[in-house]
KELUM-349935 format. One record per residue (C-alpha): residue number from 1; residue in three letters; chain; y, x, z. Coordinates in steps of 0.001 Angstrom, whole numbers, plus 500000, padded with zeros to 6 digits. Last residue first. Layout:
<atoms>
<atom pos="NUM" code="ala" unit="A" v="Y" u="X" w="Z"/>
...
</atoms>
This chain:
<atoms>
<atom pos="208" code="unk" unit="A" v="792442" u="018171" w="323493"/>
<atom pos="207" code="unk" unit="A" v="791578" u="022135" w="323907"/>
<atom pos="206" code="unk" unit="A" v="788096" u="022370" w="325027"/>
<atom pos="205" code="unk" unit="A" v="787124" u="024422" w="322400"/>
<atom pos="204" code="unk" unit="A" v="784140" u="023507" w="320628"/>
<atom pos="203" code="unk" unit="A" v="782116" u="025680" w="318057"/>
<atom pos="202" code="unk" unit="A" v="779206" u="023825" w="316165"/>
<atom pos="201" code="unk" unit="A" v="776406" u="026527" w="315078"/>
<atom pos="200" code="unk" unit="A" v="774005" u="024966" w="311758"/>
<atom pos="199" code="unk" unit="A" v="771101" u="023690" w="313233"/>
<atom pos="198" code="unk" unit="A" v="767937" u="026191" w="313186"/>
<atom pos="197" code="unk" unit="A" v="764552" u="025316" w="313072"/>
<atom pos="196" code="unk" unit="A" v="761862" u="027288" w="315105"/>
<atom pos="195" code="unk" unit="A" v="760107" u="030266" w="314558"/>
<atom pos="194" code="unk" unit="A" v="757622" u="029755" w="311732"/>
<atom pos="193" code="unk" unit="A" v="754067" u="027630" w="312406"/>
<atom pos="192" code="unk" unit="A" v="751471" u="030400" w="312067"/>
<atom pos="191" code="unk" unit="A" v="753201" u="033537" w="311710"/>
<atom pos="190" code="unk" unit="A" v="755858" u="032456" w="314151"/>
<atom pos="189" code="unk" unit="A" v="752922" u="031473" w="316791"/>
<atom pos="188" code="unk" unit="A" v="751025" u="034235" w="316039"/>
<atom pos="187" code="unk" unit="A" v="754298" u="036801" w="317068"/>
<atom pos="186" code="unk" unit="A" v="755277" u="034145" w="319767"/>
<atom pos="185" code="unk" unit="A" v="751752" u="034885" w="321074"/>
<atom pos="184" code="unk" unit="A" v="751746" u="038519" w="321040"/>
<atom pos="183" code="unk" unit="A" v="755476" u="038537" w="322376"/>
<atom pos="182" code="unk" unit="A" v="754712" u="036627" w="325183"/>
<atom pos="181" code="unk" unit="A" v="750971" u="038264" w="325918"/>
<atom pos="180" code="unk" unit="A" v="752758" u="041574" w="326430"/>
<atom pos="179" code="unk" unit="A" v="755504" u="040654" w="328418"/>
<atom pos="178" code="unk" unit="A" v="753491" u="038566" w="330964"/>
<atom pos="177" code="unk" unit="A" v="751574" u="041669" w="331392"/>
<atom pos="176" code="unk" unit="A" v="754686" u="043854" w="331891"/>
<atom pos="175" code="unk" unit="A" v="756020" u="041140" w="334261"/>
<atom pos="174" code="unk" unit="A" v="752976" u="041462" w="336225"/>
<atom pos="173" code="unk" unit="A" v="752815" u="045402" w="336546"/>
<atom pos="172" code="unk" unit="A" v="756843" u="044815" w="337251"/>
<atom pos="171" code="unk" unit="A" v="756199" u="042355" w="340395"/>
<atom pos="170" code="unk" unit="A" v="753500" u="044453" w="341579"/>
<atom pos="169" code="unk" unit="A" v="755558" u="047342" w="341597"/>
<atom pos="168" code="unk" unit="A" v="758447" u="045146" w="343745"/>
<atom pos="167" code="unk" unit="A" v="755470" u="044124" w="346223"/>
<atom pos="166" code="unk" unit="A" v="754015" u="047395" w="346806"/>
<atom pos="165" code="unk" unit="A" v="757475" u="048559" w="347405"/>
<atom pos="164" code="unk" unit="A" v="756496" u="052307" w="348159"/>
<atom pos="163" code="unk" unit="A" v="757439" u="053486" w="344521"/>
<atom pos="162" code="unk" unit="A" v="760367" u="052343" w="345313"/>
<atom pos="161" code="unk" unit="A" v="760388" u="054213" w="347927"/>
<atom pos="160" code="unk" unit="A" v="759854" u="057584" w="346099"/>
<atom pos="159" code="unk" unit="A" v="762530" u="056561" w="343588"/>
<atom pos="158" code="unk" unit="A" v="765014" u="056690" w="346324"/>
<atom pos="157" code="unk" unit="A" v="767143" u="054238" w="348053"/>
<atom pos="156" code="unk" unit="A" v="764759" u="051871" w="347471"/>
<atom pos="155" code="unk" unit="A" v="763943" u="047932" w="346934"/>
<atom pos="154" code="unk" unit="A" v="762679" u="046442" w="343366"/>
<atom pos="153" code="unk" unit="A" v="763469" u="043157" w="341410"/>
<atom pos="152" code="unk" unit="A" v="762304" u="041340" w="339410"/>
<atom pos="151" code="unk" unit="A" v="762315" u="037867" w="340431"/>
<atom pos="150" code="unk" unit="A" v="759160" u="037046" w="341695"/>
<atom pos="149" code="unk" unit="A" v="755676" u="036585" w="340427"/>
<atom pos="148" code="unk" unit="A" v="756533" u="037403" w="336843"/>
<atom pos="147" code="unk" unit="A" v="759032" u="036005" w="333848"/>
<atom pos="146" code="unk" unit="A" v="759669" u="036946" w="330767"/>
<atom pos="145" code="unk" unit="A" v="763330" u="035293" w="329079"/>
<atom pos="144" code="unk" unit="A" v="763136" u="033646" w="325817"/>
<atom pos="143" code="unk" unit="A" v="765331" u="034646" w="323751"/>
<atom pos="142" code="unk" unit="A" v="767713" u="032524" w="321763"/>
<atom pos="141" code="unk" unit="A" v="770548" u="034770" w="321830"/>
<atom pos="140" code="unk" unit="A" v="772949" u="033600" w="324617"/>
<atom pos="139" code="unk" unit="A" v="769629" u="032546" w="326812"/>
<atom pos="138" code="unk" unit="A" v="769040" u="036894" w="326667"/>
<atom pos="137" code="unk" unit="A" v="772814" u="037556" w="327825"/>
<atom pos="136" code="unk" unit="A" v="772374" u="035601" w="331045"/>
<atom pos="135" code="unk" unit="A" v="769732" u="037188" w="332059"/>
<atom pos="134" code="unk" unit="A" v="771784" u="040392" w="332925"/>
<atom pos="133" code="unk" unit="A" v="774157" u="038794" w="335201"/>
<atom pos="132" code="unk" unit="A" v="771431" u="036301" w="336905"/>
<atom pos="131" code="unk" unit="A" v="769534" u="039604" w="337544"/>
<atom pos="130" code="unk" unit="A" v="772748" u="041049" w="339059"/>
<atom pos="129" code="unk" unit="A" v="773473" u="038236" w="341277"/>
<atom pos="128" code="unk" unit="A" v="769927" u="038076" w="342421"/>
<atom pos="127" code="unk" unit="A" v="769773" u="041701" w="343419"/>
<atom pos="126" code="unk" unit="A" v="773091" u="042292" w="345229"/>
<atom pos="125" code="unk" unit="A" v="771311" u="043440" w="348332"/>
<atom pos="124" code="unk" unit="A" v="769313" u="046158" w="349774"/>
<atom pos="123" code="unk" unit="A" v="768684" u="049557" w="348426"/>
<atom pos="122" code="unk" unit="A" v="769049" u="048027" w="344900"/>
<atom pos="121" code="unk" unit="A" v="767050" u="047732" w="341965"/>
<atom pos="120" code="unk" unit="A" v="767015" u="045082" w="339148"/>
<atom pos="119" code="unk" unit="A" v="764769" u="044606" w="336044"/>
<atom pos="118" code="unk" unit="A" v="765746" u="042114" w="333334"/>
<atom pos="117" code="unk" unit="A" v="764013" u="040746" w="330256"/>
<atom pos="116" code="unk" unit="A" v="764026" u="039590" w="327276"/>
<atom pos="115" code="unk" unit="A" v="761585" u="038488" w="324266"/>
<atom pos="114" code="unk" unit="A" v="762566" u="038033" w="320358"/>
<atom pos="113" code="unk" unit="A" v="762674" u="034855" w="319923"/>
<atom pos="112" code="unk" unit="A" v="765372" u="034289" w="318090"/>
<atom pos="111" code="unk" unit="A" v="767487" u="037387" w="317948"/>
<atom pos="110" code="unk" unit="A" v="768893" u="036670" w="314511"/>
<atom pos="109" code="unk" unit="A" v="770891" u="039988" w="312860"/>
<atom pos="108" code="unk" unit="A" v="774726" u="039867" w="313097"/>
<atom pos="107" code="unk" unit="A" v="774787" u="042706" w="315800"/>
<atom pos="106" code="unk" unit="A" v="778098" u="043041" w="317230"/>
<atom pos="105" code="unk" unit="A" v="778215" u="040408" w="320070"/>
<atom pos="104" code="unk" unit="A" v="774856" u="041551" w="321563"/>
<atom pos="103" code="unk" unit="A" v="775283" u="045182" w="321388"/>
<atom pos="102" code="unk" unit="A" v="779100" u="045401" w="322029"/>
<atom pos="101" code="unk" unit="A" v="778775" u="042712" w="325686"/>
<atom pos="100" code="unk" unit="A" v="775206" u="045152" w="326072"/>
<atom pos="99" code="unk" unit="A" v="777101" u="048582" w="326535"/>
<atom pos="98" code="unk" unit="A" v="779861" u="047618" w="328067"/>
<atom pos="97" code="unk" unit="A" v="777550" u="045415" w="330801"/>
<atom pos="96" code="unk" unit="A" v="775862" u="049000" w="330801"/>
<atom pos="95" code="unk" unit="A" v="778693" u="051211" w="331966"/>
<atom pos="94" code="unk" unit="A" v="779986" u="048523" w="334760"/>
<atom pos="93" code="unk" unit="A" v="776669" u="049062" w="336461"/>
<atom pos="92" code="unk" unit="A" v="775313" u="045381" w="337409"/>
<atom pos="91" code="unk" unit="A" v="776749" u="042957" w="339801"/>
<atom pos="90" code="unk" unit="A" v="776515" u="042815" w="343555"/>
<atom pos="89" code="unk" unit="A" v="778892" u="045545" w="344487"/>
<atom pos="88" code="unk" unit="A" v="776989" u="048007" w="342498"/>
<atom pos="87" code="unk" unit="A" v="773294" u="046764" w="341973"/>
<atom pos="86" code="unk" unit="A" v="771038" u="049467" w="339780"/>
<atom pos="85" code="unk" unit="A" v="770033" u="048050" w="336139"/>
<atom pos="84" code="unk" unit="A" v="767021" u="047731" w="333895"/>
<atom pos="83" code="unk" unit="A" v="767368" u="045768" w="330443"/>
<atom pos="82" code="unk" unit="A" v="763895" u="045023" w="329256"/>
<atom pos="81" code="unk" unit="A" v="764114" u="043646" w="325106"/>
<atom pos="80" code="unk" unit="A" v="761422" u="042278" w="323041"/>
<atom pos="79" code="unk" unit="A" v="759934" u="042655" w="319499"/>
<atom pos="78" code="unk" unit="A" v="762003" u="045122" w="317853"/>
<atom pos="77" code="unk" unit="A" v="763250" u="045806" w="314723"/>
<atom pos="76" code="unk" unit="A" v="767129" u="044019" w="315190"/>
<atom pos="75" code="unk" unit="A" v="766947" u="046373" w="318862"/>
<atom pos="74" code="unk" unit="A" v="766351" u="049332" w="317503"/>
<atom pos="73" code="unk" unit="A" v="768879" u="048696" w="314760"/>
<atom pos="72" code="unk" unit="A" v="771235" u="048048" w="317131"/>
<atom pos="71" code="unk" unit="A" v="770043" u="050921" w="319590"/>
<atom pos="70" code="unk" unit="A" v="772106" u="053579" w="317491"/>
<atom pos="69" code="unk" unit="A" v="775471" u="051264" w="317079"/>
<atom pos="68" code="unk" unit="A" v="775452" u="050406" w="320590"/>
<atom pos="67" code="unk" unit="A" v="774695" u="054233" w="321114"/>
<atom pos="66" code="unk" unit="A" v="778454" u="055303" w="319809"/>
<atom pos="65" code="unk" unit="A" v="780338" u="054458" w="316293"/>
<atom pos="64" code="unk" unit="A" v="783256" u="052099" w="317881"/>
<atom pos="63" code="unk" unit="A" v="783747" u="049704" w="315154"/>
<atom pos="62" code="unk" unit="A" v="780660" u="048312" w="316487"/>
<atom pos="61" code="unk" unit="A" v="778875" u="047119" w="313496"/>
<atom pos="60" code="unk" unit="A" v="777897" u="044216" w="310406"/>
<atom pos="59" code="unk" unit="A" v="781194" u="046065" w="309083"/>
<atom pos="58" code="unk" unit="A" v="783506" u="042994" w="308451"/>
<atom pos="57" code="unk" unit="A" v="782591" u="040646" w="311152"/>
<atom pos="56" code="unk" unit="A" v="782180" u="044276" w="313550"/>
<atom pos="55" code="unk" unit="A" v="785923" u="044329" w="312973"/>
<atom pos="54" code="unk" unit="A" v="786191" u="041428" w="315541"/>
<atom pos="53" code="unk" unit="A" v="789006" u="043291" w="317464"/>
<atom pos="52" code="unk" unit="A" v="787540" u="041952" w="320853"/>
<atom pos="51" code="unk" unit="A" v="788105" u="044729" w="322956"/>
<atom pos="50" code="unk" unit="A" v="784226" u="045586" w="323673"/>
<atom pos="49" code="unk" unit="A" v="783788" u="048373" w="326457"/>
<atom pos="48" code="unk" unit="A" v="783810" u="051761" w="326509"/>
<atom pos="47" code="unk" unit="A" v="780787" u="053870" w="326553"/>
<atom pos="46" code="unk" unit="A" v="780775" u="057414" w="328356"/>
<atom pos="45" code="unk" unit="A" v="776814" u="057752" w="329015"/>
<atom pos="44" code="unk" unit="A" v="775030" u="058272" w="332143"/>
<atom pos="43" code="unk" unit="A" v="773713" u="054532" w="332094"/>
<atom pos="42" code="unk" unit="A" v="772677" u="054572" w="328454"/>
<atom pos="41" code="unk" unit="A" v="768927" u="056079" w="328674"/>
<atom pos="40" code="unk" unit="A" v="766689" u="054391" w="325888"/>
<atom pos="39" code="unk" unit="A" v="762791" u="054199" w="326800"/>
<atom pos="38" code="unk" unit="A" v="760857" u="052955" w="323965"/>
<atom pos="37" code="unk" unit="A" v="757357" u="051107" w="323970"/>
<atom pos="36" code="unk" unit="A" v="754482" u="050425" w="321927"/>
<atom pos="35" code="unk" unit="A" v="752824" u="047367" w="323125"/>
<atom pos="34" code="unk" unit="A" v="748789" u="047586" w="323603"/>
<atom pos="33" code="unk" unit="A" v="748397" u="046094" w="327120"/>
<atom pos="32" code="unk" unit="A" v="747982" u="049502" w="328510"/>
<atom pos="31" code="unk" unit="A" v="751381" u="050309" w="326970"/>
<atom pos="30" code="unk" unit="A" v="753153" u="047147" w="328047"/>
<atom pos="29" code="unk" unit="A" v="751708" u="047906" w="332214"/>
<atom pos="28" code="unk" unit="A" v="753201" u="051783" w="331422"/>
<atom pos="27" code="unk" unit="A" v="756531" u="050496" w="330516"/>
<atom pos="26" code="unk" unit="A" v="756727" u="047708" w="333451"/>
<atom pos="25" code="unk" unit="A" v="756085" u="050618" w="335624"/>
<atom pos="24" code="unk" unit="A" v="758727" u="053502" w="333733"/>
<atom pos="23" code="unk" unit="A" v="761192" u="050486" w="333981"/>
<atom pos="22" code="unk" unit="A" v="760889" u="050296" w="338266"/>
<atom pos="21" code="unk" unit="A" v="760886" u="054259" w="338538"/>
<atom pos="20" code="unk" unit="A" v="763591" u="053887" w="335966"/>
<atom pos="19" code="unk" unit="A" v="765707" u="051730" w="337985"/>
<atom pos="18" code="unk" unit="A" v="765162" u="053999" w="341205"/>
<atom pos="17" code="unk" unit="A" v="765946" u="057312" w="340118"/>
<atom pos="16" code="unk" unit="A" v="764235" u="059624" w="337113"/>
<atom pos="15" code="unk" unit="A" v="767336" u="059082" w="334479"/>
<atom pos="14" code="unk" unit="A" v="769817" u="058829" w="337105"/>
<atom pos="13" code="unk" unit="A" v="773399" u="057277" w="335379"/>
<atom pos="12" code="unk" unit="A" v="771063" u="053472" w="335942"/>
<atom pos="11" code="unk" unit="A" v="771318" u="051534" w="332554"/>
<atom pos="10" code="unk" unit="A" v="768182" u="052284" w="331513"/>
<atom pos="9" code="unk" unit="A" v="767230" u="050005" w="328437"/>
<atom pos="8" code="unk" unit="A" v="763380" u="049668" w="327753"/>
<atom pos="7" code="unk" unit="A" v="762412" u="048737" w="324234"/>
<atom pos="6" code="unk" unit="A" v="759328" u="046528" w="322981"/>
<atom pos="5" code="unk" unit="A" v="757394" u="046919" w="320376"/>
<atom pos="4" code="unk" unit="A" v="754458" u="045236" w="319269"/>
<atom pos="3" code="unk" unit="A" v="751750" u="046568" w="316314"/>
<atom pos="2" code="unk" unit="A" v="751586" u="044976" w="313531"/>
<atom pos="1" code="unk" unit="A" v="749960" u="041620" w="312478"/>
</atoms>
């Protein structure tokens, strides 16, 4: 069986702030549990969002040639997913929700069962309504979402407090574990029994 992988999306515009204090945790706890990791840094980036020209149908792309396109293969050789993401008016930074609307409706590749997750941070509130946000594109896909002791979530202004939430760093050491023995086991499990059987998609407008 090889080796795990799992990458790390920052979608926080500070590379050493308060997301990636929270990512750089889980990161560490998937290391020491033997999962190779990758930190990608999109939240500082100029990324427009999808417009719904469908041309990625045609080119198995984004027909805008950016990061999307760069983490999509990432992404189709990976093992699991952690999207990390500072609270701005209750929802998630505009720039990444751009970012992951192209990257999931782009990709053609299957994303069954390939693990997700979502990391939150906010000074004080906003943090269930953005984790809901960013979940929500995992159960799209087929991917089973990790779980810990809490929602996870982290509180700081600075990366220095967050570090001080003994709580929120306990909450990513345990997601990182959880992490690790998901995609382990779905990795036996699909080389053991397959990944499950697929039905044929049935659209329905609701149009009568």
């Amino acid at each position: 069986m090889k080796s795990p992988k799992v990458i790390l999306i920052n979608g926080s515009p500070h590379r050493s702030g308060c997301t990636a204090t929270a990512l750089e945790q889980v990161a560490l706890t998937l290391r020491e549990a033997g999962v190779e990791t990758e930190t990608i840094q999109v939240g500082h980036l100029d990324i427009r969002g999808c417009i719904g020209c469908r041309r990625c149908k045609e080119l198995g792309k984004c027909v805008f040639d950016d990061v999307v396109n760069e983490t999509a293969a990432k992404f189709e050789t990976c093992d699991g997913m952690v999207v990390g993401s500072p609270v701005y008016y209750a929802s998630a930074n505009g720039t990444l929700i751009s970012f992951l609307d192209r990257l999931f409706y782009s990709t053609p590749f299957d994303k069954t069962m390939k693990v997700g997750a979502s990391v939150v941070s906010a000074r004080r509130g906003g943090l269930s309504a953005t984790f809901d946000e960013l979940n929500k594109y995992f159960t799209i896909a087929g991917m089973p979402v990790a779980s810990s002791v809490y929602w996870n979530s982290v509180h700081g202004n600075t990366a220095d407090e967050v570090r001080r939430d003994e709580e929120g760093m306990q909450v990513m050491r345990t997601l990182g574990r959880n992490m690790a023995f998901l995609v382990k086991s779905i990795a036996l499990g699909a080389e053991r029994f397959g990944l499950p059987e697929k039905e044929p998609r049935a659209f329905t407008n609701f149009i009568r």
